[in-house]
C-alpha positions as CSV (number, residue, x, y, z in Angstrom):
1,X,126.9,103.7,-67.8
2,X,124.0,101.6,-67.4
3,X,123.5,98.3,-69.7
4,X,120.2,98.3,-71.2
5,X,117.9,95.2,-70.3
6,X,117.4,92.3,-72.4
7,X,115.0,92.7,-75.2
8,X,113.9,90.7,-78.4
9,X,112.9,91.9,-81.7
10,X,109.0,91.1,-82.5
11,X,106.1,91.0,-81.1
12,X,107.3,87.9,-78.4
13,X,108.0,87.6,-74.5
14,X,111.4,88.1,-73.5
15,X,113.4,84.6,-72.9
16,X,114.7,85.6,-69.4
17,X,113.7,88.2,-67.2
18,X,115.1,90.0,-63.8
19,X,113.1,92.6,-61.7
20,X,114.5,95.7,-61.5
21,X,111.1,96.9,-59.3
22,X,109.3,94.5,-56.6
23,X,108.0,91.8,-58.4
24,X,104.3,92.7,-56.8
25,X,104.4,96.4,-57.6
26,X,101.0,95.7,-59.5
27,X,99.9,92.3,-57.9
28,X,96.0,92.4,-58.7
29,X,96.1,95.5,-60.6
30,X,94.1,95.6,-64.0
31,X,95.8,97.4,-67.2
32,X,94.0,98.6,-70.2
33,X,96.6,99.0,-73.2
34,X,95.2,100.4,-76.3
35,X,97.6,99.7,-78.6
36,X,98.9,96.5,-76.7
37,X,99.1,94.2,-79.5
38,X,102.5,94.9,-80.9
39,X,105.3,96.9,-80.4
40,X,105.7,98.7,-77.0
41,X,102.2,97.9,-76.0
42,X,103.2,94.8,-75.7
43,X,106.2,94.7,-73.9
44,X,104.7,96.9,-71.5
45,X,101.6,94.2,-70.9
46,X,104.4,91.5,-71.0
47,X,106.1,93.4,-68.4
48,X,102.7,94.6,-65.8
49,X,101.8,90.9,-66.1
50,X,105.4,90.1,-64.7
51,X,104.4,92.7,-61.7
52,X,101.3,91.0,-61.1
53,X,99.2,93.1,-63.6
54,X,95.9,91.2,-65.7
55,X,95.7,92.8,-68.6
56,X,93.6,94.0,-71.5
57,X,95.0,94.8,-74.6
58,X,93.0,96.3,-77.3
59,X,93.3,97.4,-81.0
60,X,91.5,96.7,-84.4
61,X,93.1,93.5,-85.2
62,X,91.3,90.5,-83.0
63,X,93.7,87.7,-84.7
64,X,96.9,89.6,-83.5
65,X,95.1,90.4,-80.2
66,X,94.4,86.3,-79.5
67,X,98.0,85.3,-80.5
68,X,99.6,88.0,-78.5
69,X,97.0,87.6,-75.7
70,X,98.3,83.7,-75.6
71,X,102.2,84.6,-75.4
72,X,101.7,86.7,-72.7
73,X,99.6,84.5,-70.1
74,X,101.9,81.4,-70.8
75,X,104.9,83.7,-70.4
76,X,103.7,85.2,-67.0
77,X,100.7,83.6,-65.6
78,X,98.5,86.0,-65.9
79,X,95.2,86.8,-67.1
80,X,95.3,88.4,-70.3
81,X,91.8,90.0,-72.6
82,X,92.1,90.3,-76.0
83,X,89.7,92.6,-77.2
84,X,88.9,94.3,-80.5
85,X,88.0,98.2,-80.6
86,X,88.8,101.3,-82.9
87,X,89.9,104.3,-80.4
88,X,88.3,107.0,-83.1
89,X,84.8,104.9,-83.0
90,X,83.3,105.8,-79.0
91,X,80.6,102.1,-79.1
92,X,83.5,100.5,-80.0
93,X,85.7,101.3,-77.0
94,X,82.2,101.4,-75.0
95,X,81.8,97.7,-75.4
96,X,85.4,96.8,-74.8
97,X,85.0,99.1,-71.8
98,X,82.5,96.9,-70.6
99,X,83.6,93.2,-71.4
100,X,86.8,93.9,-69.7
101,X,84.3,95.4,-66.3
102,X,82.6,92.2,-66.4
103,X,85.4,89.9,-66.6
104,X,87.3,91.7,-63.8
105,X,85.3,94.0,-61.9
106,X,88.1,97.0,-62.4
107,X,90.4,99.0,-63.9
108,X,93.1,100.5,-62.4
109,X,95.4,101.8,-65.4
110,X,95.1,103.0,-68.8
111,X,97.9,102.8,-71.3
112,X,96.8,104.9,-74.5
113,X,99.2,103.4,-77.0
114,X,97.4,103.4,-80.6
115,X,98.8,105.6,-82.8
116,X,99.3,106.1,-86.4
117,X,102.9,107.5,-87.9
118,X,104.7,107.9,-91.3
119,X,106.9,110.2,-93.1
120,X,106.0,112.6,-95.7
121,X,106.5,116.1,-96.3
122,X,104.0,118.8,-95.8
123,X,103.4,120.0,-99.2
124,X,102.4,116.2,-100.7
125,X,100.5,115.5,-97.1
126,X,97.1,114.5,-98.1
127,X,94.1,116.3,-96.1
128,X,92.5,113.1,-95.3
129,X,95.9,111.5,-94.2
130,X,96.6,114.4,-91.4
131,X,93.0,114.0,-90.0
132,X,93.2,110.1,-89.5
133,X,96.9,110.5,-87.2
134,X,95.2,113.5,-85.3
135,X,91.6,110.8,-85.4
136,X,94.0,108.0,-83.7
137,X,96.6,109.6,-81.8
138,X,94.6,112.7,-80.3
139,X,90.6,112.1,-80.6
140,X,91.3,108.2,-80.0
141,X,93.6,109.3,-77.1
142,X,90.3,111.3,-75.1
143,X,87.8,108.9,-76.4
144,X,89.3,105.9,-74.8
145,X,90.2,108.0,-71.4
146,X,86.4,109.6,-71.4
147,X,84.8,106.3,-71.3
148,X,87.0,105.1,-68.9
149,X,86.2,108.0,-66.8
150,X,82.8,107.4,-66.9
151,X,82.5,103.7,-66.3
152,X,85.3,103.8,-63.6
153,X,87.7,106.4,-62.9
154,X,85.3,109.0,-62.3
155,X,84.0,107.0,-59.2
156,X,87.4,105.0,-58.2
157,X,90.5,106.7,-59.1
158,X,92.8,105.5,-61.7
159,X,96.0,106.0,-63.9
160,X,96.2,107.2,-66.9
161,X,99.6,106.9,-69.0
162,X,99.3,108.9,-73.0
163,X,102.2,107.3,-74.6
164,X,103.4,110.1,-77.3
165,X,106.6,111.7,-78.3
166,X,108.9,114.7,-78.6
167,X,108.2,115.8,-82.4
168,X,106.1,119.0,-81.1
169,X,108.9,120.3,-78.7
170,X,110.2,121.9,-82.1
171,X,109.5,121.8,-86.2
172,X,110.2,119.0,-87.4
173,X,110.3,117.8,-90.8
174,X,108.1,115.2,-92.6
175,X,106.5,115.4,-89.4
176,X,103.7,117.7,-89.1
177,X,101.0,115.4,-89.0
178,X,102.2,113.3,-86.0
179,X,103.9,116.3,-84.1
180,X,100.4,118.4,-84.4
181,X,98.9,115.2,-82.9
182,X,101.0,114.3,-80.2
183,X,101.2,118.1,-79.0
184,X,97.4,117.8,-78.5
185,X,98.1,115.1,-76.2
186,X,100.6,116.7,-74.5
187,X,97.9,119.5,-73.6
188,X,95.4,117.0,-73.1
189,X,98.0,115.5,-71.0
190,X,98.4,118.4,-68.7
191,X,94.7,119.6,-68.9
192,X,92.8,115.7,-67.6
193,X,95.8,116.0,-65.1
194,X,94.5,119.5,-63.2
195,X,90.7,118.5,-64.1
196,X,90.6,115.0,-62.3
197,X,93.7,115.0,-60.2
198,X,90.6,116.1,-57.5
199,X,89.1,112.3,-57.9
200,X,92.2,110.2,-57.4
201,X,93.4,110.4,-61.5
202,X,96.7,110.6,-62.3
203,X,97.5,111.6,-65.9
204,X,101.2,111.3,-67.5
205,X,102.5,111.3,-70.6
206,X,106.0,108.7,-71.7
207,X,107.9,110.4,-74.6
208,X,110.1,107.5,-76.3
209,X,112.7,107.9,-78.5
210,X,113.8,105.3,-81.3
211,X,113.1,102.2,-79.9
212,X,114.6,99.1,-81.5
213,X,112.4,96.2,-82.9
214,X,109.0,98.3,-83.1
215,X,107.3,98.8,-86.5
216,X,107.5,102.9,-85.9
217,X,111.4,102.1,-85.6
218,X,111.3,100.4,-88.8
219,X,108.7,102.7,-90.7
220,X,110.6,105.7,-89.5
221,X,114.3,105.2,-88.9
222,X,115.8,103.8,-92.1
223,X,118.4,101.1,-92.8
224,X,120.9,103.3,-91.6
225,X,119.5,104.5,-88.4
226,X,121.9,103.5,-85.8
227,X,124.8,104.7,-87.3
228,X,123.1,108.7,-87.6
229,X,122.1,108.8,-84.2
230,X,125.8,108.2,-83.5
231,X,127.1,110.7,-85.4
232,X,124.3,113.3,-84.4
233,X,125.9,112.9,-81.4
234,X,123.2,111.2,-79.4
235,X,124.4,111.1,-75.2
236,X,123.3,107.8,-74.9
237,X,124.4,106.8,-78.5
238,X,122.5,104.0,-79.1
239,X,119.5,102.5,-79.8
240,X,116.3,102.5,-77.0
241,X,114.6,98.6,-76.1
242,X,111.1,97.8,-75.7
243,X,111.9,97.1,-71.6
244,X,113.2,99.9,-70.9
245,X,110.2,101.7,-72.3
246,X,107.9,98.9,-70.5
247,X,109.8,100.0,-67.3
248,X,109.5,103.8,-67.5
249,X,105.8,103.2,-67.9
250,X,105.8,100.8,-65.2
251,X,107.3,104.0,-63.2
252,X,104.5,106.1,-64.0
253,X,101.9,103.7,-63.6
254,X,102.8,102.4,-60.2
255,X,102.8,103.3,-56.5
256,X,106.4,104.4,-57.3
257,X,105.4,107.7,-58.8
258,X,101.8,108.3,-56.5
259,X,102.7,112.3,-56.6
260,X,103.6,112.3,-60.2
261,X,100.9,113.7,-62.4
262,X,100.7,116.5,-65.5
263,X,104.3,115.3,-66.4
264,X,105.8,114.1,-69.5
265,X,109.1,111.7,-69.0
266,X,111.3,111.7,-72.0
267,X,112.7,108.1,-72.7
268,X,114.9,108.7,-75.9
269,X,118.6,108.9,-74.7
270,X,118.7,112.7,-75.4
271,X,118.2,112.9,-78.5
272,X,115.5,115.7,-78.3
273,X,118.0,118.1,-76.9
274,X,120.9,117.3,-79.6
275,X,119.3,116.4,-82.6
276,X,119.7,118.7,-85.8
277,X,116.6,118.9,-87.9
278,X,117.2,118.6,-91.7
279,X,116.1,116.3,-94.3
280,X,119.5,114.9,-95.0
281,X,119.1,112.8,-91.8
282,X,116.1,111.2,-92.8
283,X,118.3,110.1,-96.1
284,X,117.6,106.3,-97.0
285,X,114.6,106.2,-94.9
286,X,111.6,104.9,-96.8
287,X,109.6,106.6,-99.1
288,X,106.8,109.2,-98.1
289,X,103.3,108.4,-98.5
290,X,101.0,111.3,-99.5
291,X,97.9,109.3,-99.0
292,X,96.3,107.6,-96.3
C-alpha cells in the first residue's frame, strides 16, 4: 500500500518536498484559490507554486492572507497575491478579479475552496444558519466562477476545480445544511461542465475525506476520530493529508487530466462507500451550534 506524503499540521509549508508529477506541470500557470488561506487551500497553493504555479489566494481575512501569502513565496519562489474578497458579495470578488488581471495578465485555474461547515442537527438548525453554508459554499461557488467567466474564461479557456464533498451521496446526520450545499455544487459541477466545455472550460469537482490538520477536521471529527474510522472499517484506515489532497487537485487542474471534465474524484480513502450513518459515531465530537 502506498505511504502517504509528508505533511504538517497548520497552516505552514511543508519542510521537505519530492515531486511526484514534473516539477513544471504548471510552470507560468496563474491559480486563483478562494479559500487559499488555510487548510487545503493552502497546501494546494503551497503545492502549484512548487509546479511553477503564481498564485492568488483569496478569502475575508487580509492579515491571514499576507502571512500565508509570505510562507508560500519564500517556501517556493513564487509569486503569490494576497487578496481580500467575500465569495457571497459579487464587487467584492469583481475587484479581486481585477487586481489579480492587472498584476498578471491571466488566469488559468480556479480553485473554489471557501466553505462554511459545522455540526448540528436539523431540528435546532437555525434558518439563517442553513442559508449562510448554502450563501458560501453554493452561491459563493457560481459567483466567483461567473466573474471569472466573464473577465477571462469566457474568451481564453480555463480550469475550474469546486472543492466539495460526499455528504449529499446519502442522508447524513447533523449534516443537512452542508450536504444540501455541496449537492448544488455537484450539479453546478456537472451543468458549467456541458455549458462551457464548448470554450475550452474544464469543470471538476475533488471530494475529500477527513483530512488531518485542517480546521473542518478539527471542527467535525472529534477527539476520537481516528480510532472510529478504524473501526468503521475504513479501506484505507487512516487519516487523509493536506498533500495528497493538494496532489489530486493538482491532477485535475493540470495537463494530466486535459479530457477530464463533469467529474467528481473522491479523495477520502473509501469511506463514503463503508461508512454507517448514525449519531453514535459522531459521539465526543463538539457540541452543535444552532445559530450562525
Amino acid at each position: 500500500m502506498a505511504q502517504p506524503p509528508p505533511d504538517v499540521d497548520g497552516d505552514d509549508c511543508l519542510l521537505e518536498y519530492r515531486h511526484l508529477f514534473c516539477p513544471d506541470l504548471l510552470r507560468n500557470k496563474v491559480a486563483f484559490i478562494t479559500g487559499g488561506g488555510s487548510g487545503i487551500g493552502f497546501r494546494i497553493a503551497e503545492i502549484f507554486m512548487r509546479h511553477g504555479c503564481h498564485t492568488v489566494i483569496a478569502s475575508r481575512s487580509l492579515p491571514r492572507l499576507l502571512t500565508a501569502a509570505k510562507k508560500l513565496t519564500e517556501a517556493t519562489g513564487q509569486q503569490c497575491l494576497p487578496l481580500s474578497l467575500d465569495v457571497r458579495n459579487p464587487p467584492t470578488i469583481l475587484a479581486a478579479v481585477d487586481k489579480a488581471l492587472e498584476e498578471f495578465g491571466k488566469i488559468d485555474i480556479l480553485i473554489n475552496g471557501a466553505a462554511g461547515n459545522f455540526l448540528c442537527p436539523a431540528g435546532a438548525l437555525s434558518f439563517n444558519a442553513f442559508k449562510t453554508v448554502l450563501d458560501i459554499d453554493a452561491a459563493g461557488t457560481f459567483n466567483v466562477s461567473r466573474v471569472l467567466y466573464e473577465k477571462f474564461f469566457r474568451d481564453h479557456g480555463g480550469v475550474i476545480l469546486n472543492i466539495t464533498a460526499t455528504l449529499s451521496t446519502r442522508g447524513q446526520v447533523f449534516q443537512v445544511h452542508a450536504g444540501a450545499a455541496k449537492a448544488a455544487v455537484d450539479a453546478m459541477t456537472r451543468h458549467l461542465a456541458v455549458e462551457w466545455g464548448k470554450q475550452n472550460i474544464r469543470v471538476n469537482s475533488l471530494a475529500p475525506g477527513p483530512i488531518a490538520g485542517t480546521e473542518g477536521f478539527r471542527r467535525l471529527g472529534g477527539p476520537q476520530a481516528s480510532r472510529r474510522l478504524h473501526l468503521l472499517g475504513m479501506p484505507l484506515q487512516r487519516l487523509g493529508n493536506k498533500t495528497e489532497m493538494a496532489h489530486s487537485a493538482l491532477f485535475l487542474a493540470s495537463p494530466a487530466a486535459s479530457f477530464v471534465t463533469g467529474a467528481v474524484l473522491v479523495a477520502d480513502g473509501g469511506l463514503w462507500l463503508t461508512s454507517p450513518n448514525s449519531m453514535e459515531t459522531l459521539a465526543g465530537s463538539q457540541s452543535f451550534p444552532a445559530k450562525l
